[in-house]
C-alpha positions in Angstrom: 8.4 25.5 101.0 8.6 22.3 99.2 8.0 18.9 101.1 9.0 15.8 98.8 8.1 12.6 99.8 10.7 9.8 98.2 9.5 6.5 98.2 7.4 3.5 95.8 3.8 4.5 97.1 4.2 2.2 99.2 1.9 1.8 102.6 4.6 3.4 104.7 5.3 6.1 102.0 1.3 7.0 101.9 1.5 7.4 105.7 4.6 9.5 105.9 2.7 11.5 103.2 -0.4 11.8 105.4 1.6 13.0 108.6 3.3 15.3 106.7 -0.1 16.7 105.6 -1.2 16.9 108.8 2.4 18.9 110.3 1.8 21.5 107.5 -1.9 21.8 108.5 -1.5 21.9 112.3 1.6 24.9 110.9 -0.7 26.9 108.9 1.9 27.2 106.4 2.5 27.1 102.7 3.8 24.0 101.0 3.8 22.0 98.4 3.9 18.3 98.7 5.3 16.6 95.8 5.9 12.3 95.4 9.1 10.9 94.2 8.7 7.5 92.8 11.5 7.5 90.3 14.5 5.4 91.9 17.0 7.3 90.2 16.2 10.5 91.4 15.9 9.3 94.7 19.1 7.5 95.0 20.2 10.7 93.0 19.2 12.2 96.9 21.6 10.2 98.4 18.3 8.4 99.4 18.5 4.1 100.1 16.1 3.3 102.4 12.7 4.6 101.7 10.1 6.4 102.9 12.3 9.8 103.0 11.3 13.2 103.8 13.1 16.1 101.9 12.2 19.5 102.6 13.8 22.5 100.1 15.5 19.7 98.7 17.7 18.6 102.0 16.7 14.7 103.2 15.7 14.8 106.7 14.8 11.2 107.4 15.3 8.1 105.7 14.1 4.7 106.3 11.3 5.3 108.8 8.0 7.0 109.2 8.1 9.8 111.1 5.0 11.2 113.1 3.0 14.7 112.6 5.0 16.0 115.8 8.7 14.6 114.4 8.1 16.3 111.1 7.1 19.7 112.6 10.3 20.8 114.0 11.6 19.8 110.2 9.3 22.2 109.2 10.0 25.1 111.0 14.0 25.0 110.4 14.9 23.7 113.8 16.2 20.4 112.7 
C-alpha cells in the first residue's frame, strides 16, 4: 500500500503525516509513506487545498487534517 501525503511541510501537513503513521501502526499493515511537496504534481492530483491524503494514488481528503480513526477506514478500503 502506498500512503502519500500532499502538501508544503507545512504544520498541518506534518500532523496529517503523524496520524497517518499512527492508523498504519494501530493496522499492523504494510505501507509506505511518501511526501509530496512539488505543487505541480499535486495540482497534477486534482489536489487545491492542502494537506491531502492519497492512498494507491486515489485522493481521499483534501483541505483538512484528518485523525488516526478518520484515516483508518481509508486504509482498509471502506471509504
Amino acid at each position: 500500500m502506498k500512503v502519500q501525503i500532499l502538501g508544503s511541510g507545512c504544520p498541518k501537513c506534518r500532523l496529517l503525516e503523524q496520524h497517518a503513521r499512527e492508523a498504519i501502526a494501530e493496522l499492523g499493515i504494510a505501507a509506505d509513506i511518501e511526501k509530496v511537496t512539488d505543487i505541480d504534481a499535486i495540482m497534477g492530483m486534482g489536489v487545491m487545498m492542502t494537506p491531502a491524503l492519497a492512498v494507491d494514488g486515489q485522493v481521499k481528503s483534501m483541505g483538512r487534517v484528518l485523525t488516526k480513526d478518520q484515516i483508518v477506514p481509508y486504509l482498509q478500503g471502506k471509504k
